[in-house]
C-alpha positions, 0 to 999 in steps of 0.5 A: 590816566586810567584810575579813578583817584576817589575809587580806583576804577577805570575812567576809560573803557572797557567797563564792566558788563551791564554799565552805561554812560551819560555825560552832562554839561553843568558849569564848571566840570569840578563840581559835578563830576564830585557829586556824581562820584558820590552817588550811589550806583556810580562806578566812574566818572571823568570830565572831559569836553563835547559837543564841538567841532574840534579834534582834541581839544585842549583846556585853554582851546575851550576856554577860548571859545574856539572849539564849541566844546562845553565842559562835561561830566561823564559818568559811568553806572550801574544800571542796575543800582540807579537809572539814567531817569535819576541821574536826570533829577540829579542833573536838573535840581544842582545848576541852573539850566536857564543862564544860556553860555554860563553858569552863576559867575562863569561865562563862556560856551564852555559853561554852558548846560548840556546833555549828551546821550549815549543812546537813542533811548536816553535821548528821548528820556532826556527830551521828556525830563526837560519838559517837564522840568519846564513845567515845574519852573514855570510853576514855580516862578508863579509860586509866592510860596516856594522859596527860589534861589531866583526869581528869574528863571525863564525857560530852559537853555540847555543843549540835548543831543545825541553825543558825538565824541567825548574828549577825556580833559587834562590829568590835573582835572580829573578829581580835581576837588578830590585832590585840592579840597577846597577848591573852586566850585560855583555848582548851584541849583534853582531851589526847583525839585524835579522828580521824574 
C-alpha cells in the first residue's frame, strides 16, 4: 500500500521536499479524499483514522464506536501550488460542519467533522478558519435571500487539534470511488461559501 491508484504517487512517506499534510474528517472518508485528489497542488491523498485512543484500529473497531477514531482524509500538497488557507475553504463549504457525531445519513463518531493539524501553525490558521466560517453562518441563517441547503445550522461542532497519529485504513478503501465509480458518497456541503 504504497501507490496512489488515481496518480501514482506515494501515499506513505517520505514525500518529496517542500510537501505538507493536513488531515480532515468530513464523513464518510470515500468522498472527500476524491475530491481532494482532484485538486490541484495535491500530490497524494489516503484515508485512514484519527483522533482516538486505540493502537491500529480496524474499519469494523471504528464502525463500533470503540476506538474514538473518526474517519479521515489525509492529504499531502504542494505548498507551493495551493496553501493549507485553501485547503480549509475547500473543507468548510463540501459537508456540514454543525451535525455533531454524523453527517447527512450516517450517524456514529466516526462520521464526525474534525481537523487535525500537522503543525502548530496550521493549528492556529484552523481556529481562525472556524471562526469565521461561524460568522458566515450565523449570517447566513439570518439571510431570506441566500438559498441554504438547510436552514438549521447552528453552531459549528467540529473537533480542531493537534494531530496525534494517523491510521493508514484497509487497502480496499484507498481510492475507493476511483475503483467502484458509483459508489457510495453522502459528501454535501451548507450552500455556505467561506473565503479565507
Amino acid at each position: 500500500m504504497t501507490d496512489h491508484f488515481v496518480n501514482g504517487n506515494s501515499i506513505t512517506p517520505p514525500y518529496p521536499e517542500g510537501m505538507e499534510k493536513a488531515v480532515f474528517g468530513m464523513g464518510c472518508f470515500w468522498g472527500p479524499e476524491r475530491l481532494f485528489w482532484q485538486t490541484p497542488g495535491v500530490y497524494s491523498t489516503a484515508v485512514g483514522y484519527a483522533g482516538g485512543t486505540s493502537d491500529n484500529p480496524t474499519y469494523t473497531e471504528v464502525c463500533k464506536d470503540i476506538t474514538g477514531h473518526t474517519e479521515v482524509v489525509l492529504i499531502v500538497f504542494d505548498k507551493d501550488h495551493i496553501s493549507y488557507e485553501d485547503l480549509l475553504t475547500i473543507f468548510w463549504e463540501s459537508h456540514n460542519p454543525t451535525q455533531g457525531m454524523r453527517q447527512q445519513s450516517d450517524v456514529g463518531s466516526q462520521y464526525r467533522s474534525a481537523i487535525y493539524a500537522d503543525s502548530d501553525a496550521h493549528l492556529e490558521l484552523a481556529i481562525n478558519s472556524l471562526n469565521n466560517y461561524q460568522i458566515k453562518l450565523a449570517s447566513a441563517e439570518k439571510d431570506e435571500k441566500i438559498t441554504l441547503k438547510s436552514r438549521i445550522l447552528g453552531n459549528i461542532t467540529t473537533e480542531i487539534k493537534l494531530l496525534d497519529k494517523f491510521y493508514y485504513a484497509e487497502e480496499y478503501h484507498q481510492q475507493y470511488l476511483a475503483k467502484n465509480p458509483n459508489g457510495y458518497c453522502s459528501m454535501k456541503g451548507t450552500g455556505v461559501t467561506c473565503i479565507l
